[in-house]
Each structure stands twice: as C-alpha cells, then as structure tokens.
N, CA, C and O atoms as CSV, one atom per row, in Angstrom:
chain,resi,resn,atom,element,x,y,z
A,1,UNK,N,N,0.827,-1.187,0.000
A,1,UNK,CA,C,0.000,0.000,0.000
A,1,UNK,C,C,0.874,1.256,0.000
A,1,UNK,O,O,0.528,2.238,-0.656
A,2,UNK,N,N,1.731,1.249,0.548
A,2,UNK,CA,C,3.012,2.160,0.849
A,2,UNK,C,C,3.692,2.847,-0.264
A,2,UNK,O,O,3.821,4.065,-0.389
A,3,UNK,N,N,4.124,1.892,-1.081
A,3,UNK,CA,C,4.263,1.796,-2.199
A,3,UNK,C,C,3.895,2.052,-3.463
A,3,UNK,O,O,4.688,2.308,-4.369
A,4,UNK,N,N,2.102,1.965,-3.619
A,4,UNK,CA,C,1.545,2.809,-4.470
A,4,UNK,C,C,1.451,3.998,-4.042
A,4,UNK,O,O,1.506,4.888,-4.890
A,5,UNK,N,N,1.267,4.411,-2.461
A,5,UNK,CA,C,0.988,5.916,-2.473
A,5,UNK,C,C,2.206,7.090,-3.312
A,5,UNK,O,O,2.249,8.043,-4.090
A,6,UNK,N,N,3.309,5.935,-2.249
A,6,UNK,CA,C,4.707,6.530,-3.276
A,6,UNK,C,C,4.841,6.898,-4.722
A,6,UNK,O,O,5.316,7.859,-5.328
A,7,UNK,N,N,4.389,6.048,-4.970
A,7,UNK,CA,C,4.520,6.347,-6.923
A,7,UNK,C,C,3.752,6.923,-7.171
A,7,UNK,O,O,4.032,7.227,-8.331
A,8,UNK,N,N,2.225,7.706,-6.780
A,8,UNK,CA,C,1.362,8.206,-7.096
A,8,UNK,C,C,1.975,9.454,-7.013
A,8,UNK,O,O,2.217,10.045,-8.066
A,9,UNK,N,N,2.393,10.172,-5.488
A,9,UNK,CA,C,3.251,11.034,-5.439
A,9,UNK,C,C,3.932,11.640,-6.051
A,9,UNK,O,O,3.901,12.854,-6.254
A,10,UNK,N,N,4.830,10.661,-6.529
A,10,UNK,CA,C,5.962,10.914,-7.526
A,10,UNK,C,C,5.454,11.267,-8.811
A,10,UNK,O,O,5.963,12.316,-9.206
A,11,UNK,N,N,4.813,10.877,-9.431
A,11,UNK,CA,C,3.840,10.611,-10.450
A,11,UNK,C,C,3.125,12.258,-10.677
A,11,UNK,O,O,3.326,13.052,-11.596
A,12,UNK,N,N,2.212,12.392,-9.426
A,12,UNK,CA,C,1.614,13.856,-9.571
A,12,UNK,C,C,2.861,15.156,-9.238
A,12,UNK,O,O,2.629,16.364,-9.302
A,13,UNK,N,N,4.092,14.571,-8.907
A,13,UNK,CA,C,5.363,15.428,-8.700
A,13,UNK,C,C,5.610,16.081,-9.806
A,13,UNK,O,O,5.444,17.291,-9.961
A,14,UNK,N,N,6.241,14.878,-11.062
A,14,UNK,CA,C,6.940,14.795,-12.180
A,14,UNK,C,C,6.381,16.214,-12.900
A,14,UNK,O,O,7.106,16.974,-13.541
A,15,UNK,N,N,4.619,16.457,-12.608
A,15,UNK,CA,C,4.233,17.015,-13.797
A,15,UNK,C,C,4.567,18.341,-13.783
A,15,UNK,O,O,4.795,18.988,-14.805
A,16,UNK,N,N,4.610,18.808,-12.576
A,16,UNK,CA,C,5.304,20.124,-11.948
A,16,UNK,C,C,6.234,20.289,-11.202
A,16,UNK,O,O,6.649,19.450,-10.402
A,17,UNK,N,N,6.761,21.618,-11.412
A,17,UNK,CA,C,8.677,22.204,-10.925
A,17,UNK,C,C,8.227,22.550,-9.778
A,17,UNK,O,O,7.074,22.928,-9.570
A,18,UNK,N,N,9.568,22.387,-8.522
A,18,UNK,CA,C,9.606,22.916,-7.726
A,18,UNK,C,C,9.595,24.489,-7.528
A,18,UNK,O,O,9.970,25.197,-8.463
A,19,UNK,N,N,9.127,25.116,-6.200
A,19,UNK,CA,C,9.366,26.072,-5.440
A,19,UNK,C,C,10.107,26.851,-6.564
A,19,UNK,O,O,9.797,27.542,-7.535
A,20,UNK,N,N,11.337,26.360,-5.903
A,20,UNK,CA,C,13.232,26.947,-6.271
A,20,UNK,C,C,12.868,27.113,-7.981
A,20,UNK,O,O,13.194,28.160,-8.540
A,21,UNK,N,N,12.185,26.029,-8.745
A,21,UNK,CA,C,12.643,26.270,-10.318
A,21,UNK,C,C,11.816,27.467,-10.553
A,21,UNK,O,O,12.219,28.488,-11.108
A,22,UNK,N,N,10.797,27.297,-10.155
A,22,UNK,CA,C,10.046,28.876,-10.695
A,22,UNK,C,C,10.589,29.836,-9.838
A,22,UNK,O,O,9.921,30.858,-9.991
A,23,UNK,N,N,11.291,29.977,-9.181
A,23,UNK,CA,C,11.631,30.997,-8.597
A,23,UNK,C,C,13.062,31.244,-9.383
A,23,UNK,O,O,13.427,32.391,-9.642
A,24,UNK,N,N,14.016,29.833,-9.825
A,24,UNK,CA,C,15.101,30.627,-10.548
A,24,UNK,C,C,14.761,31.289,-12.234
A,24,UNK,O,O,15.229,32.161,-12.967
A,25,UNK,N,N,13.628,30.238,-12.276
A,25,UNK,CA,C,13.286,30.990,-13.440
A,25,UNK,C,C,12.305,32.343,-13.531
A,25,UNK,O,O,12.242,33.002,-14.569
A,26,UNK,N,N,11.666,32.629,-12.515
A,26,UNK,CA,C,11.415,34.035,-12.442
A,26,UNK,C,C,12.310,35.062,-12.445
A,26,UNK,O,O,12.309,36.076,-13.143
A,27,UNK,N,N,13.275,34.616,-11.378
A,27,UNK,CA,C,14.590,35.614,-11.337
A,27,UNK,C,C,15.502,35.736,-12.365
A,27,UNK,O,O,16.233,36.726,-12.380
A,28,UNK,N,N,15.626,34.447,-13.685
A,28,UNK,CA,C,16.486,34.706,-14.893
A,28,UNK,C,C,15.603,35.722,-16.053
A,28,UNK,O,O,15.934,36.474,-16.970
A,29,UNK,N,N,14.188,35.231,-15.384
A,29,UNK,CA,C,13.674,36.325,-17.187
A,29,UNK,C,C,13.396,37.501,-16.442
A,29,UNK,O,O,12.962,38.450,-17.096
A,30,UNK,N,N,13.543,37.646,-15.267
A,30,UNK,CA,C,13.349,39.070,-14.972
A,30,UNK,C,C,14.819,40.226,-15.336
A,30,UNK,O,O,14.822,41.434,-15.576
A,31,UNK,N,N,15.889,39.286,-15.248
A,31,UNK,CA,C,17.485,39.593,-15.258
A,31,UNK,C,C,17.377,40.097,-17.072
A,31,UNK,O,O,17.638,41.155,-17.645
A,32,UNK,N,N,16.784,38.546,-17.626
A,32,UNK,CA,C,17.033,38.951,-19.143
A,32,UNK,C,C,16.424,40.083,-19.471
A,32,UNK,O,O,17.029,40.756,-20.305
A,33,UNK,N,N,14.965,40.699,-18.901
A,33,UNK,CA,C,14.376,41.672,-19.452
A,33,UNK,C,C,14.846,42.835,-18.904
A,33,UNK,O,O,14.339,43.853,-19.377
A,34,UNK,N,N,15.690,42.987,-18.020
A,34,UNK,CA,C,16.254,44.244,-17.618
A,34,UNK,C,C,17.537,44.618,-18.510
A,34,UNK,O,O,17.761,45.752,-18.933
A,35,UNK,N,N,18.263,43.603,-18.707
A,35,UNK,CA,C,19.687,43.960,-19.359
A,35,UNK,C,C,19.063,44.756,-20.678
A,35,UNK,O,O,19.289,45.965,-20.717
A,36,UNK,N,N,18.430,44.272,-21.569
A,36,UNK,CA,C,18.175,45.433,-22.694
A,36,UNK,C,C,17.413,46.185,-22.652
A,36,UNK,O,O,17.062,46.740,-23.694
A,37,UNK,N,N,16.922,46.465,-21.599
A,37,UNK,CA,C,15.672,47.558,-21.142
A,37,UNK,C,C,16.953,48.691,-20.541
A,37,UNK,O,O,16.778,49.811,-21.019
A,38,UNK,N,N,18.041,48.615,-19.709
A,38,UNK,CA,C,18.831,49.002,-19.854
A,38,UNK,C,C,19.548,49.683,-20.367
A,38,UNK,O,O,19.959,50.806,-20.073
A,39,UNK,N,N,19.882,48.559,-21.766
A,39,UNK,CA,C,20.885,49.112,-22.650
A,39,UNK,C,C,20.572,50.378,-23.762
A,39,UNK,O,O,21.290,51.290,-24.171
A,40,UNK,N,N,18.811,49.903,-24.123
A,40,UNK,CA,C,18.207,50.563,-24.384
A,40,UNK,C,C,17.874,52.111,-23.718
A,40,UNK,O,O,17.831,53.087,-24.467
A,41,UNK,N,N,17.685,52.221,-22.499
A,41,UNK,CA,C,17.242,53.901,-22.039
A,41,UNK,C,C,18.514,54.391,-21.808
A,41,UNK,O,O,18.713,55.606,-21.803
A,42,UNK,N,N,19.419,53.570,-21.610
A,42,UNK,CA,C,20.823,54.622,-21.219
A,42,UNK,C,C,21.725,54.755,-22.544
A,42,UNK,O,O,22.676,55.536,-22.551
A,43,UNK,N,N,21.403,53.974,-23.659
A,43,UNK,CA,C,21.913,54.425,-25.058
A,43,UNK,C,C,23.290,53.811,-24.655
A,43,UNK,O,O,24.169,54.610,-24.977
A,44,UNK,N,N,23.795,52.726,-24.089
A,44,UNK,CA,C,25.104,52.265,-23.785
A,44,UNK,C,C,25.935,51.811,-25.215
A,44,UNK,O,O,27.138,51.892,-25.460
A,45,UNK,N,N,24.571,51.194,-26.233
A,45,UNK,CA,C,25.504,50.628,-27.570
A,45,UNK,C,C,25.368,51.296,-28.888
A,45,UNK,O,O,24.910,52.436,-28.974
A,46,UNK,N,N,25.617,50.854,-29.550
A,46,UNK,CA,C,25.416,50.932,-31.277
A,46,UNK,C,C,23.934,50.664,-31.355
A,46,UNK,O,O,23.536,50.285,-30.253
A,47,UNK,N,N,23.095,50.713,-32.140
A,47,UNK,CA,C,21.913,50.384,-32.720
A,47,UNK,C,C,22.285,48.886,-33.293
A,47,UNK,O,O,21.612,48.149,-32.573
A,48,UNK,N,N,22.752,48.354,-33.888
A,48,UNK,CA,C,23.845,47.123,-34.008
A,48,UNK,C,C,23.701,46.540,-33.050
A,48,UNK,O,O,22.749,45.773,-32.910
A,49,UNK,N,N,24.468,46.710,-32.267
A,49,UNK,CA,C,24.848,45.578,-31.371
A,49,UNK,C,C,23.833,45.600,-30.128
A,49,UNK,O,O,23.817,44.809,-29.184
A,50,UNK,N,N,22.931,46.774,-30.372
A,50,UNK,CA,C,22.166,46.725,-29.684
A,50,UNK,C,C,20.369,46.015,-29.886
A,50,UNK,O,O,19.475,45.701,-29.099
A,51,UNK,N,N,20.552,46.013,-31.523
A,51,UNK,CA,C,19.521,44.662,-31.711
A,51,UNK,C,C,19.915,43.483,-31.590
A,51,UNK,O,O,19.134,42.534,-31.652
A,52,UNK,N,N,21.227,43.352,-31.392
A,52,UNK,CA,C,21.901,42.037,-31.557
A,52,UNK,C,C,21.511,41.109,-30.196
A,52,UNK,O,O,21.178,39.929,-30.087
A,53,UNK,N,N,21.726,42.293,-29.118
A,53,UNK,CA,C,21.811,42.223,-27.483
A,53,UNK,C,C,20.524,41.769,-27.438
A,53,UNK,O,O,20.336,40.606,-27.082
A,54,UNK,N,N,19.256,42.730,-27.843
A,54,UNK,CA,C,17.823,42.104,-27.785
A,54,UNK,C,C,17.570,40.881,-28.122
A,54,UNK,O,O,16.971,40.153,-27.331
A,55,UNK,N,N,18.112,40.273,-29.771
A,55,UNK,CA,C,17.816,39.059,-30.050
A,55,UNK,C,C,18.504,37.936,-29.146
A,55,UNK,O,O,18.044,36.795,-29.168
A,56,UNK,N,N,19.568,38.246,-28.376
A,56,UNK,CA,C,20.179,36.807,-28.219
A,56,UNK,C,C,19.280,37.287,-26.352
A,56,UNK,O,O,19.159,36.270,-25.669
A,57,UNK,N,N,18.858,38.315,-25.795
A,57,UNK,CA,C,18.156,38.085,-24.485
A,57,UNK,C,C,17.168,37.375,-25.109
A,57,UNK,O,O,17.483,36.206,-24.885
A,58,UNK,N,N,15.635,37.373,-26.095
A,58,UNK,CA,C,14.778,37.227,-26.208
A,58,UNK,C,C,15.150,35.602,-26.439
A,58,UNK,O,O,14.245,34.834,-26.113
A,59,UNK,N,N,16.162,35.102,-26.870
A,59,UNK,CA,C,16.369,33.613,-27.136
A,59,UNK,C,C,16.688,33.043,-26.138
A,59,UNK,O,O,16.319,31.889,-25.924
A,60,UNK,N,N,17.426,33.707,-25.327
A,60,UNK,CA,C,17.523,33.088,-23.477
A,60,UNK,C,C,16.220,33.623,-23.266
A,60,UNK,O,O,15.937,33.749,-24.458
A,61,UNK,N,N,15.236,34.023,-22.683
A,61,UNK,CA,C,14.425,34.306,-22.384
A,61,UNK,C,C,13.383,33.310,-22.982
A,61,UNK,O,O,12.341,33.157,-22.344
A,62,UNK,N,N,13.559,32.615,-24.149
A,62,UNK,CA,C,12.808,31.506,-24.728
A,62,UNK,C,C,12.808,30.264,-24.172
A,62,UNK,O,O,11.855,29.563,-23.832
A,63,UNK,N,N,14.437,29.987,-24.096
A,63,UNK,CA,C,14.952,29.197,-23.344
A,63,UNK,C,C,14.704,28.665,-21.424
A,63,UNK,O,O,14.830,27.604,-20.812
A,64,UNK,N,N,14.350,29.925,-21.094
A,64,UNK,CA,C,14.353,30.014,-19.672
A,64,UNK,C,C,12.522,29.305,-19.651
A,64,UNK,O,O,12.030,28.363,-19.029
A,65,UNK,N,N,12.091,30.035,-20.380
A,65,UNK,CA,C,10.281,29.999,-20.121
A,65,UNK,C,C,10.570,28.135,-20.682
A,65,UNK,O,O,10.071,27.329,-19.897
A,66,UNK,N,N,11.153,27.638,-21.663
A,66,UNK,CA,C,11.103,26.321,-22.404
A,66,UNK,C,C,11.329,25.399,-20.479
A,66,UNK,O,O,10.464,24.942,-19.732
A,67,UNK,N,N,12.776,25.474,-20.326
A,67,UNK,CA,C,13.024,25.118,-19.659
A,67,UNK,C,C,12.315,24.687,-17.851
A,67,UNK,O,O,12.129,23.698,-17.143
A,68,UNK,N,N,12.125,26.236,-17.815
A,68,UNK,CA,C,11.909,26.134,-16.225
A,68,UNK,C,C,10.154,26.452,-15.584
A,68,UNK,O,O,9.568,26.359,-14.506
A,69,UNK,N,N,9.812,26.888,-17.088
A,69,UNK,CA,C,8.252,27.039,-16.610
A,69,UNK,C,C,7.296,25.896,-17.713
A,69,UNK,O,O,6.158,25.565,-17.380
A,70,UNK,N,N,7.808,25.478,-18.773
A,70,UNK,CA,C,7.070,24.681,-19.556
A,70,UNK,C,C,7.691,22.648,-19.174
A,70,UNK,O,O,7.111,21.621,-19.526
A,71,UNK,N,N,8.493,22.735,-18.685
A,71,UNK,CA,C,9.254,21.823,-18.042
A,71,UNK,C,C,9.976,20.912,-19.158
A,71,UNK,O,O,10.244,19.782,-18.750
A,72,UNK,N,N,10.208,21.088,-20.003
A,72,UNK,CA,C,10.663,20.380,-21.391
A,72,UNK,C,C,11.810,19.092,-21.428
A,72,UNK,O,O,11.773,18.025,-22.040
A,73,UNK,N,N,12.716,19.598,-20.616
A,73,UNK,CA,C,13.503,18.489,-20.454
A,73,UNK,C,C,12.711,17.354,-19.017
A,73,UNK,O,O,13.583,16.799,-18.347
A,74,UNK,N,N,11.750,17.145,-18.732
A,74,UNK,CA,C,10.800,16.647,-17.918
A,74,UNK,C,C,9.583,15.658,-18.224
A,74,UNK,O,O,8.701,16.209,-18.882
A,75,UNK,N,N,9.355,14.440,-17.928
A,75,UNK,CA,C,8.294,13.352,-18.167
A,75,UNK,C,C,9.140,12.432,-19.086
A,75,UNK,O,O,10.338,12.662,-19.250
A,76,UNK,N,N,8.422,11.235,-19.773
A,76,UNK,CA,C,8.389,10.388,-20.246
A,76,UNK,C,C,8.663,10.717,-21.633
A,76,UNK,O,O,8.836,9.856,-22.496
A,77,UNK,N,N,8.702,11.984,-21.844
A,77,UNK,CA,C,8.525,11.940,-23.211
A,77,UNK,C,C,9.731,13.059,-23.823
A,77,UNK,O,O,10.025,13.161,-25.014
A,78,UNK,N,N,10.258,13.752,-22.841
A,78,UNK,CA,C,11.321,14.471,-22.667
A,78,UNK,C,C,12.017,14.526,-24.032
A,78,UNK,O,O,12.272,15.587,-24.603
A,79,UNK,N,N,12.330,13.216,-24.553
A,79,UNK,CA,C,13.557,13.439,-26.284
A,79,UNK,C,C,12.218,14.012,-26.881
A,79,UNK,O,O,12.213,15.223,-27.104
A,80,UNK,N,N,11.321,13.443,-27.106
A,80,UNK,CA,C,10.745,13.681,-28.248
A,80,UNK,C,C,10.101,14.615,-28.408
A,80,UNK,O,O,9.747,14.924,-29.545
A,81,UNK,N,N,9.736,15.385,-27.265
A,81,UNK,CA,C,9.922,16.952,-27.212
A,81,UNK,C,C,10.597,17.636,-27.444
A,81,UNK,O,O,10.150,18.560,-28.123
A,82,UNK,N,N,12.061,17.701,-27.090
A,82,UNK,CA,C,12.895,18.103,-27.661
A,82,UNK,C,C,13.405,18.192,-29.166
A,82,UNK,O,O,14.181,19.001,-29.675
A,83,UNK,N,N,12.699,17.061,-29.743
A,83,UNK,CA,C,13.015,16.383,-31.277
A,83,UNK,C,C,12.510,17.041,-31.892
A,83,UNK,O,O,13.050,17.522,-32.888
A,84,UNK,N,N,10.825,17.419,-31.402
A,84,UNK,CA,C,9.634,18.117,-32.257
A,84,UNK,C,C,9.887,19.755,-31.845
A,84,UNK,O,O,9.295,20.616,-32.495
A,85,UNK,N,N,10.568,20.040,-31.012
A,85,UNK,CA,C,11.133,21.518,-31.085
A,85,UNK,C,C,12.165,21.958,-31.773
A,85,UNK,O,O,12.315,23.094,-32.224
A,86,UNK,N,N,13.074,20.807,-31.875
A,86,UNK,CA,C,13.915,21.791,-32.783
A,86,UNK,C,C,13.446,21.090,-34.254
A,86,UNK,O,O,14.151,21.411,-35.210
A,87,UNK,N,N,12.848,20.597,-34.399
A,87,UNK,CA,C,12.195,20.140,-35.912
A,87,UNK,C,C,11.476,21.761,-36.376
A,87,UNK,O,O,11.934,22.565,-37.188
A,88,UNK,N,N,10.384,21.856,-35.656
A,88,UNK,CA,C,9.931,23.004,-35.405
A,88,UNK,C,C,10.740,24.435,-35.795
A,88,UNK,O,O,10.400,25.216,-36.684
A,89,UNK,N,N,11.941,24.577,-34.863
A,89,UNK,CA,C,12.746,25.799,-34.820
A,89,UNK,C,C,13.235,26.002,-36.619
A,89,UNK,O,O,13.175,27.023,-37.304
A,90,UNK,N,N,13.760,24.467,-37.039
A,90,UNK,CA,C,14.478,24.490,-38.239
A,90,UNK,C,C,13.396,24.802,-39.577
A,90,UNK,O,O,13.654,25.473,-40.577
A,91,UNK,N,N,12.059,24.057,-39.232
A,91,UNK,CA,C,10.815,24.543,-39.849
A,91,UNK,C,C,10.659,26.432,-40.214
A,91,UNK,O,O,10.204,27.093,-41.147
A,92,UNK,N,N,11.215,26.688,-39.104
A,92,UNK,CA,C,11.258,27.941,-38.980
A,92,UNK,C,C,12.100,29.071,-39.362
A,92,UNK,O,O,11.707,30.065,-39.973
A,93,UNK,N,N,13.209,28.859,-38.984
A,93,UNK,CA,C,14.548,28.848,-39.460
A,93,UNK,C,C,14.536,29.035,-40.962
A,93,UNK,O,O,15.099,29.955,-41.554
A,94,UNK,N,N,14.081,28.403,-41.318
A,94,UNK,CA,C,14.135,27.926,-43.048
A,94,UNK,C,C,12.855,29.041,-43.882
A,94,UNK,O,O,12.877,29.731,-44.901
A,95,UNK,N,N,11.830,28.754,-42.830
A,95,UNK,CA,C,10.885,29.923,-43.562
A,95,UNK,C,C,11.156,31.352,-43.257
A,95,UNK,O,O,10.573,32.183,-43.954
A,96,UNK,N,N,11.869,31.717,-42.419
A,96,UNK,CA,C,12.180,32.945,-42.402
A,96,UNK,C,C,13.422,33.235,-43.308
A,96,UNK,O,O,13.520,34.223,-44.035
A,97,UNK,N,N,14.441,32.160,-43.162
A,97,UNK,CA,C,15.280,32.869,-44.020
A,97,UNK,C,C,15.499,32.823,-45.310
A,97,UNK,O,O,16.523,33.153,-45.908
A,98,UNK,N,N,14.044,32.205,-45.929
A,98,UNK,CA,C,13.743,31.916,-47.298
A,98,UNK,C,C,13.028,32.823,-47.374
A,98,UNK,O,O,13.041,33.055,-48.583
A,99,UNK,N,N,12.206,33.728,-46.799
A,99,UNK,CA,C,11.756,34.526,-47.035
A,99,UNK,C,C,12.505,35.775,-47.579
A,99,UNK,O,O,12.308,36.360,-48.644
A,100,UNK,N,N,13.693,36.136,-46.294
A,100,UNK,CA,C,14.497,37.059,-46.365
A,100,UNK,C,C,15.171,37.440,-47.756
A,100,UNK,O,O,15.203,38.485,-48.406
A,101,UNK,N,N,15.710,36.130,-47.955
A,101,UNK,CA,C,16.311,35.584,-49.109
A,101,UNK,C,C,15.535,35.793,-50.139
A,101,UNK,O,O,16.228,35.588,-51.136
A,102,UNK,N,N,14.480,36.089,-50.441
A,102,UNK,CA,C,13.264,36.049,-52.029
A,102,UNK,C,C,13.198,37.543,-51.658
A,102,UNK,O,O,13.794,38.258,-52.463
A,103,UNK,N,N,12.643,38.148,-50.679
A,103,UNK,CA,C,12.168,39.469,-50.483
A,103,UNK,C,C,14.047,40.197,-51.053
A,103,UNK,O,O,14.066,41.174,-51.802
A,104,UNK,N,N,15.328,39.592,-50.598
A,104,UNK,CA,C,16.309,40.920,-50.782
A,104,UNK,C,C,16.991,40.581,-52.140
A,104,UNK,O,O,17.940,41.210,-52.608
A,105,UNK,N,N,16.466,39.647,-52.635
A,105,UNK,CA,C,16.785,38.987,-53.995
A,105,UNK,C,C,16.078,39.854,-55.516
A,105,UNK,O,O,16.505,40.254,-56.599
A,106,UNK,N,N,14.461,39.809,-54.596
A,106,UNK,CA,C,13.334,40.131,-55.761
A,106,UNK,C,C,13.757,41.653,-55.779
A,106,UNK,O,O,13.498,42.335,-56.770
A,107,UNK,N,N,14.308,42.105,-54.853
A,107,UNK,CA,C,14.563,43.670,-54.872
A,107,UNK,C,C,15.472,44.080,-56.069
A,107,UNK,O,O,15.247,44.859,-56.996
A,108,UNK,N,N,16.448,43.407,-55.805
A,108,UNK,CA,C,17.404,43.770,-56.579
A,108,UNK,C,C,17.053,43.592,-58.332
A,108,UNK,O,O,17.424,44.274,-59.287
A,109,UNK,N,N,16.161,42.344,-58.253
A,109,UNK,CA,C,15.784,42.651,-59.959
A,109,UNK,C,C,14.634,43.493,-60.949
A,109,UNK,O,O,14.449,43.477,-62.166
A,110,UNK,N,N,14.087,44.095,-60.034
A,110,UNK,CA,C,13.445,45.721,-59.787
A,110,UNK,C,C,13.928,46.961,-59.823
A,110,UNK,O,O,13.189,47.918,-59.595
C-alpha cells in the first residue's frame, strides 16, 4: 500500500517544478528583461549591437520559459519533445530565411 501511495506522489510530482525552479526561473527572465531595457534607455551601444543584445536576451528568455516554466527536459517523453522543437525551430529557421532571401533577392531585380 506504501508503495503505491509513493509512486502516485511521484507521479503527480513529475508534472510540476519545484518552489526553487520557478523561482530561478522568475529571477532569470526578470534579469534577461532588464539587461536590454537598460541598454536601451541609457543608449550604452550601437543600434547594431544593440539589436543584436535584444535578439540573443529574447532567445535566453525563450529558453528560460522552455526550460523552467514549460518543463521540457521533464516526463516520459522528454527526447521527443525536444526532437519536435527543434524540428519546429528548423521549420522555422528555413521559412524565415527563405523569405528574407526572395524578399532581398526580388529587390534587386526591380
């Protein structure tokens, strides 16, 4: 009897993060959204390197929410989540920069 309660436990555990994870992950996307909120009002960079700074917070910031609030590396099924996300990303990947690619292409023969 002991024994099933245990695994039931564990079981209704798995599906949700501890305390501590939402709390480190509150405290990382709050970190990520300050650094270019930052960089931004005090004019610290280039316009350059300062979209650059936005894109690579907003990709940690993807990362953090993937990780610590959607639980991804977590359950039974963990690879193949992972598999169908970056299937996904490259899905993506590909349509944007095929896009880019036709839109700065078609320009030029105009």
């Amino acid at each position: 009897m002991e024994h099933n309660a245990h695994a039931a436990s564990h079981d209704h555990q798995g599906g949700h993060g501890s305390l501590k994870s939402y709390v480190i992950g509150f405290i990382l996307s709050i970190v990520l959204t300050i650094i270019p909120l930052v960089v931004v009002l005090n004019g610290l960079m280039s316009k350059t390197a300062t979209l650059v700074l936005i894109l690579a917070m907003a990709i940690l910031q993807f990362a953090v929410q993937l990780v610590f609030f959607m639980h991804l590396k977590e359950g039974k099924d963990a690879k193949w989540n992972m598999m169908a996300l970056i299937l996904g990303l490259i899905i993506l990947l590909t349509i944007v920069a095929g896009s880019i690619w036709i839109m700065t292409y078609n320009a030029v023969a105009h």
